[in-house]
C-alpha positions as CSV (number, residue, x, y, z in Angstrom):
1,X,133.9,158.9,99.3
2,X,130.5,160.7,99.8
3,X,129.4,162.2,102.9
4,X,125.5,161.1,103.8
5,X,125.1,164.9,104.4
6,X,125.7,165.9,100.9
7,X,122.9,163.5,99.5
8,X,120.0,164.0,102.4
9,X,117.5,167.1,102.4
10,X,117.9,170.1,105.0
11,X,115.1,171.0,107.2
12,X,113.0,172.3,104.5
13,X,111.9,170.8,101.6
14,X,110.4,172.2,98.5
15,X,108.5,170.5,96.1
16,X,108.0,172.4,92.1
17,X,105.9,171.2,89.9
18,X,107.7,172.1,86.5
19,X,105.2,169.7,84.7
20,X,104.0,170.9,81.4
21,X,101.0,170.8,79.7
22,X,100.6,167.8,77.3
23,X,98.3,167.5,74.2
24,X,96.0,164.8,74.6
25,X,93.8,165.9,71.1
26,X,94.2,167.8,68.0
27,X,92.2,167.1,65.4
28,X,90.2,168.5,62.8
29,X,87.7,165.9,61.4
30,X,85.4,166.5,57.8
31,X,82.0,166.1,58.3
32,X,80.7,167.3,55.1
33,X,82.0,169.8,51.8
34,X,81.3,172.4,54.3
35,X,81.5,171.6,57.2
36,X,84.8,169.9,59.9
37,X,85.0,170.0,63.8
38,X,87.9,170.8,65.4
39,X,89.2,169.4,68.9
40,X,91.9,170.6,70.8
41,X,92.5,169.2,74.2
42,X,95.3,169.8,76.9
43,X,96.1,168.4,80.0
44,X,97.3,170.8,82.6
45,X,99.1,170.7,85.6
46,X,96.6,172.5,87.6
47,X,93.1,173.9,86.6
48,X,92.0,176.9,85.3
49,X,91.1,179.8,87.0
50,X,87.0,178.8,86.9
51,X,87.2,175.5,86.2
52,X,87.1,172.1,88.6
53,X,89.6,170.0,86.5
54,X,92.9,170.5,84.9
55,X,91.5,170.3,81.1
56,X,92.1,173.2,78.3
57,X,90.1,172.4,75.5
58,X,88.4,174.1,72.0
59,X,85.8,172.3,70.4
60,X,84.6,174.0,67.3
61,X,81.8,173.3,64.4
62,X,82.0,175.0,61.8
63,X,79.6,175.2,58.8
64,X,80.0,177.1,55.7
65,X,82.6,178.7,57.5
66,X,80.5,180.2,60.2
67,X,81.7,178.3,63.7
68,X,77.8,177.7,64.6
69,X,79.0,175.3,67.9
70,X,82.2,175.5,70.2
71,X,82.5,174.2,74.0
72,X,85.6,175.5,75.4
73,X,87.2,177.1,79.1
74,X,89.0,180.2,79.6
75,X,90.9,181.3,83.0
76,X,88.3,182.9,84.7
77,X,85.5,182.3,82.9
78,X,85.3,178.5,83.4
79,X,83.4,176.3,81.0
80,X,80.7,176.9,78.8
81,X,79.1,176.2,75.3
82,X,78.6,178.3,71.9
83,X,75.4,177.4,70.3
84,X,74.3,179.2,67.5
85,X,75.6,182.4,69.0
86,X,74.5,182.1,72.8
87,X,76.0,181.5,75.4
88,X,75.6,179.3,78.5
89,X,77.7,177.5,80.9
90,X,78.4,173.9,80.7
91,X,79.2,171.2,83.5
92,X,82.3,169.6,82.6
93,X,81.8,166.0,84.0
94,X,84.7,164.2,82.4
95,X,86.1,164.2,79.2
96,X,84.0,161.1,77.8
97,X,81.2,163.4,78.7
98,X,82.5,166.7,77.2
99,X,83.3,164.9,73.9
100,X,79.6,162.7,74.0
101,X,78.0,166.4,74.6
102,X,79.6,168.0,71.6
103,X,79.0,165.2,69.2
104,X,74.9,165.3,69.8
105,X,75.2,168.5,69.4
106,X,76.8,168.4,66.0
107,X,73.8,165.9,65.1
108,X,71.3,167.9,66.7
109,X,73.0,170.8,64.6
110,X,72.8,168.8,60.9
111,X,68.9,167.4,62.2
112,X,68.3,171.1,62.1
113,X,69.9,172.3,59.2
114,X,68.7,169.1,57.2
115,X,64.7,169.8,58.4
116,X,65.0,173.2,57.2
């Protein structure tokens, strides 16, 4: 027989989180001969160094093999947007959002590309 003892907690209690991050997204999607986006996206157990949420994502656009667009977070240096070569910071909302964002960009990149 088991002793209640041996299947209760002491007085202190630790809790781990041994979660791992899960994949929610990879996918790399033809737009044209020369051109494909490619969307990583990765749940985390806790958020980045410089970011609000606990998302790791790399979206690319790549034309002619140049990568002319690309939202993505690093630890530290929280989230922000590639355009054309600068830089500036974006404000991650919710995913819905990010992927909406990057998507009129892609259109706003083509528009663009198309006019000239």
């Amino acid at each position: 027989m088991c002793s209640l003892s041996l299947l209760t907690t002491g007085k202190s209690v630790v809790i781990l989180n041994n979660m791992k991050a899960a994949e929610l997204l990879r996918r790399r999607a033809p737009y044209s001969d020369v051109s494909f986006a490619e969307l990583v996206l990765w749940r985390l157990p806790t958020a980045l160094a410089g970011s609000a949420h606990p998302y790791k994502y790399r979206l690319a656009y790549v034309v002619n093999g140049l990568c002319v667009l690309r939202y993505d977070n690093e630890s530290g240096k929280g989230d922000h947007r590639h355009f054309r070569g600068k830089e500036s910071r974006y404000n991650f909302e919710s995913v819905d959002k990010l992927l909406a964002s990057f998507q009129r960009d892609i259109v706003r990149i083509d528009r663009e590309d198309s006019d000239a």
